[in-house]
PDB file of N, CA, C and O in Angstrom:
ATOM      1  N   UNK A   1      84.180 101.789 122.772  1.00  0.00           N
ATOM      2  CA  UNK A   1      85.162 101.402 121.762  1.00  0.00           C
ATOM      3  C   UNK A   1      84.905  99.973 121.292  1.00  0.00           C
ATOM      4  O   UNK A   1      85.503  99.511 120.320  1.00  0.00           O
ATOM      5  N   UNK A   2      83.986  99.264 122.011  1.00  0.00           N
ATOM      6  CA  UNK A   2      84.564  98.073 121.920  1.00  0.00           C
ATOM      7  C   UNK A   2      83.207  97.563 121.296  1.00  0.00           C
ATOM      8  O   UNK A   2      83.105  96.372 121.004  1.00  0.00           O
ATOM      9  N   UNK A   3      82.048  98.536 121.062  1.00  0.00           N
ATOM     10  CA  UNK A   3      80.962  98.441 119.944  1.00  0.00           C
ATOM     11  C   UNK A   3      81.331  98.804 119.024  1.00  0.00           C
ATOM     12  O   UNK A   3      81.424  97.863 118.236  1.00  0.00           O
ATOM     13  N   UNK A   4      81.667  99.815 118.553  1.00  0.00           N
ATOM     14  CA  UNK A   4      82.493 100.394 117.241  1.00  0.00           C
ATOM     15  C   UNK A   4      83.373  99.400 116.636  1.00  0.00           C
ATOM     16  O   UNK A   4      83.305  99.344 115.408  1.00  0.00           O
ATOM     17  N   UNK A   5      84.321  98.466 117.312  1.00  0.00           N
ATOM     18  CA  UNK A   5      85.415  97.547 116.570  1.00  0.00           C
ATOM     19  C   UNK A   5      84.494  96.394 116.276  1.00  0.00           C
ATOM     20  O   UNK A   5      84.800  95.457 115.538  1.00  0.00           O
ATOM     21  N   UNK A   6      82.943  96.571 117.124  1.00  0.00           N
ATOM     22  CA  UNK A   6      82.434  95.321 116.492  1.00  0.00           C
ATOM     23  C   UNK A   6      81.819  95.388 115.370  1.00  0.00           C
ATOM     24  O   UNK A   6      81.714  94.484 114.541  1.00  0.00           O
ATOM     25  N   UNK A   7      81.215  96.916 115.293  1.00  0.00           N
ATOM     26  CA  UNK A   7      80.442  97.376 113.847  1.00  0.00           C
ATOM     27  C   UNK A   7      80.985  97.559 112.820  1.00  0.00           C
ATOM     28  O   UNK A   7      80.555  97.438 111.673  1.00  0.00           O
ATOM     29  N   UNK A   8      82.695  98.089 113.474  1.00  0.00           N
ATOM     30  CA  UNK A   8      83.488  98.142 111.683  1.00  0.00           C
ATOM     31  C   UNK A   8      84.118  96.548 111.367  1.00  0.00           C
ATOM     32  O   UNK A   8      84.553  96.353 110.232  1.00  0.00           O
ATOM     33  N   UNK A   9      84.173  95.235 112.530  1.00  0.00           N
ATOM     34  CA  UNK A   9      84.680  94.301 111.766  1.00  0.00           C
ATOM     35  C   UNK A   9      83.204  93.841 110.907  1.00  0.00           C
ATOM     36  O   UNK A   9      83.500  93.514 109.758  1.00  0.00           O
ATOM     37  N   UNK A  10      82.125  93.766 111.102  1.00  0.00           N
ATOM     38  CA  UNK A  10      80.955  93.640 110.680  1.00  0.00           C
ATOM     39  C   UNK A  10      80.903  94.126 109.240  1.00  0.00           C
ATOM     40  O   UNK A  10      80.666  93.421 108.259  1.00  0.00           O
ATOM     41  N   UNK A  11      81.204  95.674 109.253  1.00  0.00           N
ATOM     42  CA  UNK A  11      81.194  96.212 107.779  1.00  0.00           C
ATOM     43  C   UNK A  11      82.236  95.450 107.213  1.00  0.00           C
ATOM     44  O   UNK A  11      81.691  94.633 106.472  1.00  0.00           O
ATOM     45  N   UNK A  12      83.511  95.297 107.186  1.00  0.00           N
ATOM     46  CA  UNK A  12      84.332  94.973 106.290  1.00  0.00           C
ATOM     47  C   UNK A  12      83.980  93.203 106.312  1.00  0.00           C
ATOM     48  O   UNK A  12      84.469  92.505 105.424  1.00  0.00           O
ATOM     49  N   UNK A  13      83.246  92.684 107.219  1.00  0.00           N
ATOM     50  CA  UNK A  13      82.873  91.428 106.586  1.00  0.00           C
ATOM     51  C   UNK A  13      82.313  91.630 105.103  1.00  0.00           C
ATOM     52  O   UNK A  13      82.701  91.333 103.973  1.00  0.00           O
ATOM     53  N   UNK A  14      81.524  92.094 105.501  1.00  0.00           N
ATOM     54  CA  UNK A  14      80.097  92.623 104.428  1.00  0.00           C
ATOM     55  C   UNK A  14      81.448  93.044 103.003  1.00  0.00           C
ATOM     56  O   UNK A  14      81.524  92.394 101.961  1.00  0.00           O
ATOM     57  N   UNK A  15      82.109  93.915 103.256  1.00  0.00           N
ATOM     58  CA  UNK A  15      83.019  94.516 102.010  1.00  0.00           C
ATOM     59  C   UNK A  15      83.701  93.089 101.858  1.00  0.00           C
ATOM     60  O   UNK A  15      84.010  93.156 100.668  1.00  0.00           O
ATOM     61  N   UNK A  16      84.071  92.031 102.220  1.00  0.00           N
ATOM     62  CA  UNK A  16      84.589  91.303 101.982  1.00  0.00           C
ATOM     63  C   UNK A  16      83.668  90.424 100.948  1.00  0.00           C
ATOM     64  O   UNK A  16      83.973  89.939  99.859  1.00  0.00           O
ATOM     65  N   UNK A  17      82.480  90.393 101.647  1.00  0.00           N
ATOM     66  CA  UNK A  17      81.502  89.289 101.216  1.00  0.00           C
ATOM     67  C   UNK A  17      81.239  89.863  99.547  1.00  0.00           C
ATOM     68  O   UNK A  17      81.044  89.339  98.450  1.00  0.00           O
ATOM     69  N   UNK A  18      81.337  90.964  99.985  1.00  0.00           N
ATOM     70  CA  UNK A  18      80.522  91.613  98.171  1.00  0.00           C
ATOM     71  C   UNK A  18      81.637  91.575  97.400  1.00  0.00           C
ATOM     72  O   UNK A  18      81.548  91.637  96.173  1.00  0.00           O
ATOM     73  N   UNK A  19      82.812  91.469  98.034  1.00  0.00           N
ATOM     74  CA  UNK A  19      84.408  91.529  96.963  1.00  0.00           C
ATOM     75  C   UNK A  19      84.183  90.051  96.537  1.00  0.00           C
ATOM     76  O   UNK A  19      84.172  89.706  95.356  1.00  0.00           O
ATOM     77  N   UNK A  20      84.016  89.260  97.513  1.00  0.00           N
ATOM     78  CA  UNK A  20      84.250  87.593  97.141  1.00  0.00           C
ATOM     79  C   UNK A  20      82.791  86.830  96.151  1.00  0.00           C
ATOM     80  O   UNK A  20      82.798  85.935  95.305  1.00  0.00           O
ATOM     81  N   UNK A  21      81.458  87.801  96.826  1.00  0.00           N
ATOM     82  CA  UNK A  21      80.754  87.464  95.625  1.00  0.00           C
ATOM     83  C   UNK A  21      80.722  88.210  94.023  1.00  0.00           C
ATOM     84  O   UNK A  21      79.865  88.006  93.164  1.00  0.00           O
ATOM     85  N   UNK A  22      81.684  88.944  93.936  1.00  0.00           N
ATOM     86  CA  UNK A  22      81.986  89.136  92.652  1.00  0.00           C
ATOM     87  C   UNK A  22      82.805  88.145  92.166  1.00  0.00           C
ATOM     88  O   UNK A  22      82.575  87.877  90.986  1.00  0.00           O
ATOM     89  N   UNK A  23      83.713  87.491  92.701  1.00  0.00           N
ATOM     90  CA  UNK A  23      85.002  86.639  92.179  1.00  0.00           C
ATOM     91  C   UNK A  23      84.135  85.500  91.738  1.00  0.00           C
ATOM     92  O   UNK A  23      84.310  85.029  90.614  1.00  0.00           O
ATOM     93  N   UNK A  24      82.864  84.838  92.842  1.00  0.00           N
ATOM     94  CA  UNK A  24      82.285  83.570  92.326  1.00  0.00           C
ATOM     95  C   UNK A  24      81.310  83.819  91.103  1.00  0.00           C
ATOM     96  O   UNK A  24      81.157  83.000  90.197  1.00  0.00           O
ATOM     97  N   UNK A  25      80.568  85.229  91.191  1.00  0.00           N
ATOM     98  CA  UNK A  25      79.450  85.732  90.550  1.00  0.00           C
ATOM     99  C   UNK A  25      79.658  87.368  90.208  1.00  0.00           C
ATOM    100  O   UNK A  25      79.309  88.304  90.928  1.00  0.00           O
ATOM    101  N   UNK A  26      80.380  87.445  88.798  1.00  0.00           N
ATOM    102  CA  UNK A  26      80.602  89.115  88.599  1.00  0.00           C
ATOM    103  C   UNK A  26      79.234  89.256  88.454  1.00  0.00           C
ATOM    104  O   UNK A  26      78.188  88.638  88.257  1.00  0.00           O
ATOM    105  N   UNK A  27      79.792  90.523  88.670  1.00  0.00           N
ATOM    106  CA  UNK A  27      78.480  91.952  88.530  1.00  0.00           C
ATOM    107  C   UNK A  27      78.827  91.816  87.231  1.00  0.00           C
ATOM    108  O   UNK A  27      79.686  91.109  86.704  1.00  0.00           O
ATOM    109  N   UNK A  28      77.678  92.949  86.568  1.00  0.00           N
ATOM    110  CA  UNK A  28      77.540  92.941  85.333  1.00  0.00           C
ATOM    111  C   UNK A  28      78.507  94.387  84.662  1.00  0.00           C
ATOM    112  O   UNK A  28      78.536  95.404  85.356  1.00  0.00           O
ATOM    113  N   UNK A  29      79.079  94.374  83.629  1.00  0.00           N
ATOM    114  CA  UNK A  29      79.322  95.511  83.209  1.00  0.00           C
ATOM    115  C   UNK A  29      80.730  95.990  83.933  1.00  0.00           C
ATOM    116  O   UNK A  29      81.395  95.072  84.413  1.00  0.00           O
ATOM    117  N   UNK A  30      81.259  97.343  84.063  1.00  0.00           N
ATOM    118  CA  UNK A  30      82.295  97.662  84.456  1.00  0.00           C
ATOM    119  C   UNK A  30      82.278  97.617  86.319  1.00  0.00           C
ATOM    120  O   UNK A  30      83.384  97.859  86.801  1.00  0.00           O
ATOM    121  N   UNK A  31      81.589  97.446  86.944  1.00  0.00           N
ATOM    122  CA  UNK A  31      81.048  97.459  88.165  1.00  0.00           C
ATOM    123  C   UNK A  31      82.685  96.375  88.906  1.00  0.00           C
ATOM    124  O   UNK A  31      83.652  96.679  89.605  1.00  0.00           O
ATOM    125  N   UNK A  32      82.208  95.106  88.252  1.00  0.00           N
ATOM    126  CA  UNK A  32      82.396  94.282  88.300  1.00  0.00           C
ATOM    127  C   UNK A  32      84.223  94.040  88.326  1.00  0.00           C
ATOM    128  O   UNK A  32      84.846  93.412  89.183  1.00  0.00           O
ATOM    129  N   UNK A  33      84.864  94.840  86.956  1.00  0.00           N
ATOM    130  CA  UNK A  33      86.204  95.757  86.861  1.00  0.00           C
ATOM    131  C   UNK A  33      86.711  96.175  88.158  1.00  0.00           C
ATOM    132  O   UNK A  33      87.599  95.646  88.826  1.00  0.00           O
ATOM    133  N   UNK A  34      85.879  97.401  88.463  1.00  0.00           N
ATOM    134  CA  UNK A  34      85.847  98.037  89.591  1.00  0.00           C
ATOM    135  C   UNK A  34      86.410  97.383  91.195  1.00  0.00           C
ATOM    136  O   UNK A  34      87.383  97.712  91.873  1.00  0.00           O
ATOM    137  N   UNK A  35      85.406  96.402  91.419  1.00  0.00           N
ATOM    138  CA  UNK A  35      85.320  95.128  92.356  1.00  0.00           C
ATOM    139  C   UNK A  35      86.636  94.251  92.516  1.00  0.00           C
ATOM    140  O   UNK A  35      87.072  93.738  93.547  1.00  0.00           O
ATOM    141  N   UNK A  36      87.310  94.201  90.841  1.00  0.00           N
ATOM    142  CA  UNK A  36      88.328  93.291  91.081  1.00  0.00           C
ATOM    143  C   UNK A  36      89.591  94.133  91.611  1.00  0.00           C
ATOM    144  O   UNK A  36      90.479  93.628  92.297  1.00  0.00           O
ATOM    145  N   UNK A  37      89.569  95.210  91.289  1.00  0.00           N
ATOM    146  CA  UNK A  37      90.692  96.612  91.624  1.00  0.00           C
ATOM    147  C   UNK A  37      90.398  96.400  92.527  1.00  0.00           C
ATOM    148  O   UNK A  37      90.839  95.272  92.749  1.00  0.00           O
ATOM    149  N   UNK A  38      89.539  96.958  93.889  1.00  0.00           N
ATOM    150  CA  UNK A  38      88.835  96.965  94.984  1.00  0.00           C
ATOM    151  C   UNK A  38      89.795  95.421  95.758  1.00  0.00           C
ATOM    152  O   UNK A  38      90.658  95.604  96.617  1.00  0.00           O
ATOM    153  N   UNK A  39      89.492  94.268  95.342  1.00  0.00           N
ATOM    154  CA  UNK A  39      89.533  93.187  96.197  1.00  0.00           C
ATOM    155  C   UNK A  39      91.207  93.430  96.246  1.00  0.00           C
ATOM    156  O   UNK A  39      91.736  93.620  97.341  1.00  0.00           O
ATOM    157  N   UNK A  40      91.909  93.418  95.171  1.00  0.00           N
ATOM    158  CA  UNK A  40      93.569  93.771  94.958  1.00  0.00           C
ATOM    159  C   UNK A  40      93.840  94.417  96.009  1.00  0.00           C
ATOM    160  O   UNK A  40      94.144  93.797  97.028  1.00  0.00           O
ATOM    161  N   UNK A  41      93.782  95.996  95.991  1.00  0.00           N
ATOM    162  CA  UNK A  41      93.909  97.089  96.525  1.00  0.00           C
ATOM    163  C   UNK A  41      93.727  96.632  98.702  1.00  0.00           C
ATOM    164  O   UNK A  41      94.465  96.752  99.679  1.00  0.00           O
ATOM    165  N   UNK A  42      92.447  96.165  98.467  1.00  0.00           N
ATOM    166  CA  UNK A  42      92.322  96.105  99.604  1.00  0.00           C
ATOM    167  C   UNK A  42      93.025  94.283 100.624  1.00  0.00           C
ATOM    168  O   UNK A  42      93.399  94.159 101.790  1.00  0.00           O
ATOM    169  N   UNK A  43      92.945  93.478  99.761  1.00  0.00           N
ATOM    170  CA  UNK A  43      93.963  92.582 100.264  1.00  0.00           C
ATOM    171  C   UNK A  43      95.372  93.131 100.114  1.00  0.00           C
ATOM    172  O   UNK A  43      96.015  92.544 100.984  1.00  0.00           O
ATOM    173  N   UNK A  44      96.091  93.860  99.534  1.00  0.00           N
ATOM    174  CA  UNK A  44      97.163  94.635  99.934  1.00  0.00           C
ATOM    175  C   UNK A  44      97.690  95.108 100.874  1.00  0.00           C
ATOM    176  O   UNK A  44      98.728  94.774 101.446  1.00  0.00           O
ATOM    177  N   UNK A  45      96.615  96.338 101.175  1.00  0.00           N
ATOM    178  CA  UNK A  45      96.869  97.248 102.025  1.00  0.00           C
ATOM    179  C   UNK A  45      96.559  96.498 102.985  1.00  0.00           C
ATOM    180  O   UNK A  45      96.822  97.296 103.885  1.00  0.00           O
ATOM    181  N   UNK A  46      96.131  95.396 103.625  1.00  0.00           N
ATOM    182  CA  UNK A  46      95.534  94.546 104.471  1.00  0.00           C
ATOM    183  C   UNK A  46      96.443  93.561 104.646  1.00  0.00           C
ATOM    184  O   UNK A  46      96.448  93.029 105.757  1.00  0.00           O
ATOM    185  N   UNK A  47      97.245  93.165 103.802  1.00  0.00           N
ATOM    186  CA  UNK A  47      98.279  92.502 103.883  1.00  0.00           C
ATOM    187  C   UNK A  47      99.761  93.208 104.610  1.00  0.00           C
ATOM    188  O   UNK A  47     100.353  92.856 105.630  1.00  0.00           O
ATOM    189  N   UNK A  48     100.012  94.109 103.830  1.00  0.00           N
ATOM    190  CA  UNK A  48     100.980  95.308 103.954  1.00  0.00           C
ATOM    191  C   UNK A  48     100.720  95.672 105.820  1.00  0.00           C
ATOM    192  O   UNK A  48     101.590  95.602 106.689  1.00  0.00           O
ATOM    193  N   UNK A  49      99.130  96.089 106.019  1.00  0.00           N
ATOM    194  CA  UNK A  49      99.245  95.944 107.256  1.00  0.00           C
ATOM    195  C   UNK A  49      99.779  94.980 108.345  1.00  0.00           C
ATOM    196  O   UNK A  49     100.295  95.368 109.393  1.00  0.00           O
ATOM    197  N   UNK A  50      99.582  93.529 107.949  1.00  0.00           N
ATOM    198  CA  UNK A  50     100.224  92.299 108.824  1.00  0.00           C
ATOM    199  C   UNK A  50     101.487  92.283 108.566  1.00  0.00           C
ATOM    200  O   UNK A  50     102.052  92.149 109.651  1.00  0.00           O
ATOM    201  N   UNK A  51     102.332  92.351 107.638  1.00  0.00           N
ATOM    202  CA  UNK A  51     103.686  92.198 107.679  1.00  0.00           C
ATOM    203  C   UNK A  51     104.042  93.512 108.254  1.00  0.00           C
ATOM    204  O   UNK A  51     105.119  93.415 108.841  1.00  0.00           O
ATOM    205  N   UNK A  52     103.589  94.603 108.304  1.00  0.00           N
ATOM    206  CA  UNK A  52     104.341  95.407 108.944  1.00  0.00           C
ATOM    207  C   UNK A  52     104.467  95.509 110.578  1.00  0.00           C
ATOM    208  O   UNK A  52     105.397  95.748 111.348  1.00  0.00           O
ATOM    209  N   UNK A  53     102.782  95.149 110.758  1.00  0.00           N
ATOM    210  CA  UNK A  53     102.979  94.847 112.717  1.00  0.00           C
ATOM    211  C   UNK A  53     103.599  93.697 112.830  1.00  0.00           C
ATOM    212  O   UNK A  53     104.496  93.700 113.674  1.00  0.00           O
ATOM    213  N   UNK A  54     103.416  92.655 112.232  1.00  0.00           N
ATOM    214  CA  UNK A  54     104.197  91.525 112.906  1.00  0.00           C
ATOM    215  C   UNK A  54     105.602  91.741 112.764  1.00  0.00           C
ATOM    216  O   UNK A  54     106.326  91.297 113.655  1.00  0.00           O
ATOM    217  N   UNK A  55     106.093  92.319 111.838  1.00  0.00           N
ATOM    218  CA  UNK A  55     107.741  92.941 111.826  1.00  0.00           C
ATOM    219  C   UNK A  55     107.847  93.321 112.793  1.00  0.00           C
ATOM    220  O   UNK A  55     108.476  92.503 113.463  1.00  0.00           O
ATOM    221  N   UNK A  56     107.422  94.697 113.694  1.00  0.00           N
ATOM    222  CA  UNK A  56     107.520  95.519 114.432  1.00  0.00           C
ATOM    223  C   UNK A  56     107.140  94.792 115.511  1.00  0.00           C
ATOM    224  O   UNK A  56     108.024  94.604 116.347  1.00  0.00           O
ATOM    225  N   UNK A  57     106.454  94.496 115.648  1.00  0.00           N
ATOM    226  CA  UNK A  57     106.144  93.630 116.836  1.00  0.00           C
ATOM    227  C   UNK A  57     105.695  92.214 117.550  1.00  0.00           C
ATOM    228  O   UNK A  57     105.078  91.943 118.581  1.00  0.00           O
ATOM    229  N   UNK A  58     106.317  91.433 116.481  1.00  0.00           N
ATOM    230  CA  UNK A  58     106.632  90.128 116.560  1.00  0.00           C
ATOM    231  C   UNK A  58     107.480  89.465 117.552  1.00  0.00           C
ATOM    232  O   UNK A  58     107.330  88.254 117.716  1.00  0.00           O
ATOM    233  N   UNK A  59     108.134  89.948 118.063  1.00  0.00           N
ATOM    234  CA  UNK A  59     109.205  89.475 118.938  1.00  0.00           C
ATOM    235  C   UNK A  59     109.045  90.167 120.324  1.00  0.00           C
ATOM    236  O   UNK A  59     109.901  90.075 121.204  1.00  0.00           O
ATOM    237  N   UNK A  60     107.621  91.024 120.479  1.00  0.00           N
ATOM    238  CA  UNK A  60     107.218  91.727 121.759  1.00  0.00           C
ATOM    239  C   UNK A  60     105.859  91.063 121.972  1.00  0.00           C
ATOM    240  O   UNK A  60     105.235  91.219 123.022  1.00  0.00           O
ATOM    241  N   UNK A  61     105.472  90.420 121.095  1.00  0.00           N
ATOM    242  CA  UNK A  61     103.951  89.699 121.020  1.00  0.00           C
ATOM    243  C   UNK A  61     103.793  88.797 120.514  1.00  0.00           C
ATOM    244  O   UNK A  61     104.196  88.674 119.357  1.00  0.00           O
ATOM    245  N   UNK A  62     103.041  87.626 121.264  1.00  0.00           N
ATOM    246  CA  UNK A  62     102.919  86.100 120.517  1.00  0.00           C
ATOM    247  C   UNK A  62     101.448  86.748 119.890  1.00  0.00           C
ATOM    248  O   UNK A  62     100.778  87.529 120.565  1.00  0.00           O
ATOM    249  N   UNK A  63     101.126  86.407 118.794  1.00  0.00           N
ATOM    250  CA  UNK A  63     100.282  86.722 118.284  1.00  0.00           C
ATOM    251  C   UNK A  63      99.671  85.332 117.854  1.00  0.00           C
ATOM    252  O   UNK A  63     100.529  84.510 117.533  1.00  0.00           O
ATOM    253  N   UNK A  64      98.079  84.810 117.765  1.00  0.00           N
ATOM    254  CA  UNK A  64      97.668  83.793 117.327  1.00  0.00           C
ATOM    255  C   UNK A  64      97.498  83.980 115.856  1.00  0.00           C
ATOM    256  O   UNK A  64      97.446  84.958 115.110  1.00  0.00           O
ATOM    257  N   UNK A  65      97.415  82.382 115.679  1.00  0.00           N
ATOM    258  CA  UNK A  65      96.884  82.685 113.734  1.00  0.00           C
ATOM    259  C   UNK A  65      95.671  82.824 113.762  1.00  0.00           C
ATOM    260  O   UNK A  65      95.166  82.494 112.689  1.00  0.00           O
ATOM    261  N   UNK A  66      94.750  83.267 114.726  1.00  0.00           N
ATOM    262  CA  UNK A  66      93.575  83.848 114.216  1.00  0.00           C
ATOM    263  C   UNK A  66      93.629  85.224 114.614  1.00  0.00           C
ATOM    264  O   UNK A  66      92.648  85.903 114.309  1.00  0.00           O
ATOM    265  N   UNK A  67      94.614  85.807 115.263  1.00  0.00           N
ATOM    266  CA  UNK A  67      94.762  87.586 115.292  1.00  0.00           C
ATOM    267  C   UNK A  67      95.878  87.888 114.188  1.00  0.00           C
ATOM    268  O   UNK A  67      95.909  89.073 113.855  1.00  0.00           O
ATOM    269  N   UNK A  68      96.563  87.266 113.717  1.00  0.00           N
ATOM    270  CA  UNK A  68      97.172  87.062 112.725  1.00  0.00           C
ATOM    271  C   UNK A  68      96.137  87.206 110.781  1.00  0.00           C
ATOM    272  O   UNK A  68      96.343  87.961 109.831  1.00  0.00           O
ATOM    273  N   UNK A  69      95.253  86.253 110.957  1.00  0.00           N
ATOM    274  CA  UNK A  69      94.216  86.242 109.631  1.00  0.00           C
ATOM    275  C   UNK A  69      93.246  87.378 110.208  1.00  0.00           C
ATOM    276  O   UNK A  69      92.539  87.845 109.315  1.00  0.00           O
ATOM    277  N   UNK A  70      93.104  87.747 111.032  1.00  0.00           N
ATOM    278  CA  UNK A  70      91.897  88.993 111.984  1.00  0.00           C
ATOM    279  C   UNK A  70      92.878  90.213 111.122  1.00  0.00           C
ATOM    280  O   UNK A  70      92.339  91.008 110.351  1.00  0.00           O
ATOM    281  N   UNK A  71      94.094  90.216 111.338  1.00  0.00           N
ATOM    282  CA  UNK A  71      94.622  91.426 110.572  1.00  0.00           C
ATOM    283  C   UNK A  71      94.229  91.731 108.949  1.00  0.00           C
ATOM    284  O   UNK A  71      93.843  92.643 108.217  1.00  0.00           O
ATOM    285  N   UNK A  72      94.654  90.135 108.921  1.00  0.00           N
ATOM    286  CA  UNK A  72      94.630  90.238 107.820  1.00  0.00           C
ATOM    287  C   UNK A  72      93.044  90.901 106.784  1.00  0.00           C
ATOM    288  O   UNK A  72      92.897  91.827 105.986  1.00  0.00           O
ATOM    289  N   UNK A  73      92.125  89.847 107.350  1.00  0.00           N
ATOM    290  CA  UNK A  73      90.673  90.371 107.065  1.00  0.00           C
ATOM    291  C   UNK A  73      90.164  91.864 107.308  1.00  0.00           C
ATOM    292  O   UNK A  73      89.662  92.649 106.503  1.00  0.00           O
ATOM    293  N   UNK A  74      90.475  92.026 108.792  1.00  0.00           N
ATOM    294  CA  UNK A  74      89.787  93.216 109.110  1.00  0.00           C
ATOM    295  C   UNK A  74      90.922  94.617 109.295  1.00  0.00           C
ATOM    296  O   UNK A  74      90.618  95.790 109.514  1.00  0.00           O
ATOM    297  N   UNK A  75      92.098  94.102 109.146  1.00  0.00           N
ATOM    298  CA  UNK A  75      93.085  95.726 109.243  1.00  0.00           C
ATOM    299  C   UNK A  75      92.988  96.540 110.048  1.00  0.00           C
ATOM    300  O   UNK A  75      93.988  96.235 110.697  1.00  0.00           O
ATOM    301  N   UNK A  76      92.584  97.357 110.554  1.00  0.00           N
ATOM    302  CA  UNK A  76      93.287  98.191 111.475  1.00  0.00           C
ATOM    303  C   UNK A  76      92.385  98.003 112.531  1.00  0.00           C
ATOM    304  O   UNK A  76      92.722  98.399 113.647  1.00  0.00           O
ATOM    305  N   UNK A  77      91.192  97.415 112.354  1.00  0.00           N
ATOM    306  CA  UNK A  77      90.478  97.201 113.097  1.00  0.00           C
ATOM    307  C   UNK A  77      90.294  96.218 113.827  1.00  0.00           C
ATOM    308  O   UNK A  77      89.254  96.161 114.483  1.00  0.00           O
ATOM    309  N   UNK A  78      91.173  95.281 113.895  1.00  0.00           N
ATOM    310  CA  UNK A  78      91.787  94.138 114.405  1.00  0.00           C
ATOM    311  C   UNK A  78      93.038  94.754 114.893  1.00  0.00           C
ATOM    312  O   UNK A  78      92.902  94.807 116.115  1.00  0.00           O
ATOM    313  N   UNK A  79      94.435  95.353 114.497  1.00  0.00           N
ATOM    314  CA  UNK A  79      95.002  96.286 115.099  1.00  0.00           C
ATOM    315  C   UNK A  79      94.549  96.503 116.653  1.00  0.00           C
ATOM    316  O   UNK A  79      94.918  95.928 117.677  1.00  0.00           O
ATOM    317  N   UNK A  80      93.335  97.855 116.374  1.00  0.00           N
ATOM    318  CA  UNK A  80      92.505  97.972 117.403  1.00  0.00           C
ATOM    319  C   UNK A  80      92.273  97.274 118.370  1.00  0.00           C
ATOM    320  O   UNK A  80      92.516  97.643 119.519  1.00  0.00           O
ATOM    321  N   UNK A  81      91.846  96.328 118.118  1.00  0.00           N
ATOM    322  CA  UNK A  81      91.418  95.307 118.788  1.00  0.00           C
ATOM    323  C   UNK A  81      92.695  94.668 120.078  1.00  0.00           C
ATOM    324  O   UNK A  81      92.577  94.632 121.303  1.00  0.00           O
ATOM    325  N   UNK A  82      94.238  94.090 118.919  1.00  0.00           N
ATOM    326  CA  UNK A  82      94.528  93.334 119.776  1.00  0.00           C
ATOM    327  C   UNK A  82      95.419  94.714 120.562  1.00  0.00           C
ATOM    328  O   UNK A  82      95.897  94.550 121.684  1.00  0.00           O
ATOM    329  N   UNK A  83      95.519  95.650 120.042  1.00  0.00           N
ATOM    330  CA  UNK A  83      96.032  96.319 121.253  1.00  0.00           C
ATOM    331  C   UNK A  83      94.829  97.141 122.140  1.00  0.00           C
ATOM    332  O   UNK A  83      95.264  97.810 123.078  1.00  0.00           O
ATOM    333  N   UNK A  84      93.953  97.146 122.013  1.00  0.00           N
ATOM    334  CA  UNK A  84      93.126  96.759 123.306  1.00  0.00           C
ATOM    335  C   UNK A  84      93.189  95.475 124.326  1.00  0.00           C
ATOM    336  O   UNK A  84      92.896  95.531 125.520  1.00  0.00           O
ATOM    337  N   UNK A  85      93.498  94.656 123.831  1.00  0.00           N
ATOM    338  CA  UNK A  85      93.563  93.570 124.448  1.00  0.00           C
ATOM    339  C   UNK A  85      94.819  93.039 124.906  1.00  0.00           C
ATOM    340  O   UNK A  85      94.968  92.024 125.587  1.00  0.00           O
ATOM    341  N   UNK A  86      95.758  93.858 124.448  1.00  0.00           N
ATOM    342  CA  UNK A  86      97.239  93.819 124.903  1.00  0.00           C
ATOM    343  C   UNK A  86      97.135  94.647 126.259  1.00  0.00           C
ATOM    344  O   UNK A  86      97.460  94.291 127.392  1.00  0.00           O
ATOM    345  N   UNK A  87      96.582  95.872 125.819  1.00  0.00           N
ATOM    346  CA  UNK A  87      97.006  96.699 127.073  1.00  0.00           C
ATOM    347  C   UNK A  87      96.190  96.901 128.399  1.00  0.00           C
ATOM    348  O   UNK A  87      96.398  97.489 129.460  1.00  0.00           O
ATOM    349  N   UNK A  88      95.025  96.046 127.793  1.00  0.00           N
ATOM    350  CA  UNK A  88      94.456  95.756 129.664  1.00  0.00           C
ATOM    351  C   UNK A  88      94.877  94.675 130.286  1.00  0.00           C
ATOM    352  O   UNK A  88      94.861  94.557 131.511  1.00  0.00           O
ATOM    353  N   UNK A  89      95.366  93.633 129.327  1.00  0.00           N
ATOM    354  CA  UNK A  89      96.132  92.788 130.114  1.00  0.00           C
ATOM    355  C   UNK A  89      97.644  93.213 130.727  1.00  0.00           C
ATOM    356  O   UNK A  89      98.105  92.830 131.802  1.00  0.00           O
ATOM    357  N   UNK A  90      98.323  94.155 129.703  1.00  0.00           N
ATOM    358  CA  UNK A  90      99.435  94.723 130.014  1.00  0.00           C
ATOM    359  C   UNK A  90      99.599  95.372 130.853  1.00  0.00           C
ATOM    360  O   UNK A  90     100.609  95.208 131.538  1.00  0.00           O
ATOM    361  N   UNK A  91      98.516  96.557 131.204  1.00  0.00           N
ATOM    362  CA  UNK A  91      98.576  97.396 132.217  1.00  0.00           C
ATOM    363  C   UNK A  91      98.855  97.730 133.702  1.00  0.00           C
ATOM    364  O   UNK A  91      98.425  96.988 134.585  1.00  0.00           O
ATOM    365  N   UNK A  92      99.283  98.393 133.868  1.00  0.00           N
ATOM    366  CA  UNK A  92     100.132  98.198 135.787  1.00  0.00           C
ATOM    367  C   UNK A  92      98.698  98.035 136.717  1.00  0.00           C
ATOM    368  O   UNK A  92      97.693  98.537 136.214  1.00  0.00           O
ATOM    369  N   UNK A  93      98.586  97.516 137.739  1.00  0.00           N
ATOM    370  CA  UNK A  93      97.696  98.131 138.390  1.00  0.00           C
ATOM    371  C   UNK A  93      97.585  98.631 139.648  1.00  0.00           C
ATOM    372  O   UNK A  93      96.551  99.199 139.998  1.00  0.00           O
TER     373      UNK A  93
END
């Protein structure tokens, strides 16, 4: 699991990087359109994701501002992450 959360924060770097080098440097043509829908859409739903866990579970979890912007960037896959990392520390033994 814990190769997989590293390969998908990896990809959505990469989706990040190609969203943000359109903003400094469009693509050509409608591509470029496309890209700016894309960056919207997905800082949204990426957003939408952090306010909704930290609602829900803000007051059961100190969360840092870098698992905090980790949501934000990488979404569910940061999710992933810190509740992996919640629950082996959490866990009975």
């Amino acid at each position: 699991m814990k190769t997989f959360l590293v390969f998908a924060k990896i990809a959505m770097a990469f989706v990040w990087g190609v969203l943000a080098l359109n903003l400094v440097y469009p693509f050509p043509g409608i591509t470029a359109i496309v890209l700016y829908i894309m960056t919207v859409f997905l800082f949204m739903m990426h957003g939408l994701q952090a306010l909704i866990f930290i609602g829900a579970f803000g007051d059961k979890l100190t969360l840092t501002r870098g698992e905090k912007w980790g949501i934000l960037i990488f979404g569910v896959f940061a999710l992933l992450d810190i509740r992996q990392k919640h629950m082996q520390t959490d866990a009975p033994q």
